[in-house]
N, C-alpha and C positions, 0 to 999 in steps of 0.2 A: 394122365397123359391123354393128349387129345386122340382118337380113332385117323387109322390111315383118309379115313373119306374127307373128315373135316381139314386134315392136312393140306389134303389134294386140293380143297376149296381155297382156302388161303393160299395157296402157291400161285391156285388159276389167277385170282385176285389179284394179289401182292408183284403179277410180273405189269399192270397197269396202274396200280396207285400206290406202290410200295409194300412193305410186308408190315409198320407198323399201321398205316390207316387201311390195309385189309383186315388183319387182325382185329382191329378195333371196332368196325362196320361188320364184321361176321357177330362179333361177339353182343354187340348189340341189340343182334336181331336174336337172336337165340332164347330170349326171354318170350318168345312167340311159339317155342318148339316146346315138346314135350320131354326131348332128350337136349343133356347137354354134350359139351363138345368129347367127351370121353365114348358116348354111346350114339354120336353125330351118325347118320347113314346117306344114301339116298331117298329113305323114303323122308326121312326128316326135312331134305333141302325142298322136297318137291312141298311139304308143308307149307314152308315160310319162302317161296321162288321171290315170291312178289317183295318181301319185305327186303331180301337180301339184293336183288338187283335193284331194287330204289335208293338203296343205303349206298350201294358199291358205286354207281353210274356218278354220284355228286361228286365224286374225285376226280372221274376223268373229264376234261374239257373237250374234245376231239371226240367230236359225234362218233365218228367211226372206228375207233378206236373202243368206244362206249359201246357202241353196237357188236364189236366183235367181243367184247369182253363179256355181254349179256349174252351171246350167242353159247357164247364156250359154257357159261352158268347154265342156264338151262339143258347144253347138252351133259354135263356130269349127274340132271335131277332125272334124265331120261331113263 
C-alpha cells in the first residue's frame, strides 16, 4: 500500500493530467529513489524533484497550468 505522502503526490498530480498518466509519471520516476512508493516521504520527493516534474509537466499543455502544477510539487518536497 502506497504511504499517505506518495498518495498526496498523485492526487497533486492526477487533478492536471488525470490519475492514470500521474500514476504512471510518478511511478516512473521512482526507479531514481531509494524508497518505493510504500515508504515514499518528502525527503524522497526532494530526491527525485527534478525527475518528477520533468515527467509530470509533458502532460500538461497550458504553460500555466504546468507552472502551477510544478509550483504545488515542489511546495509538498518543502
Amino acid at each position: 500500500m502506497p504511504s499517505p505522502f506518495y498518495t498526496k503526490l498523485v492526487d497533486t498530480v492526477a487533478v492536471y493530467t488525470g490519475k492514470e498518466k500521474a500514476l504512471g509519471a510518478i511511478e516512473r520516476q521512482l526507479k531514481h529513489c531509494p524508497n518505493d512508493a510504500e515508504k515514499f516521504g518528502p525527503a524522497d520527493l526532494k530526491a527525485i524533484l527534478t525527475y518528477v516534474t520533468s515527467a509530470t509537466k509533458l502532460y500538461v499543455a497550458d504553460a500555466a497550468k504546468r507552472d502551477e502544477m510544478i509550483g504545488k510539487i515542489t511546495g509538498l518536497a518543502a
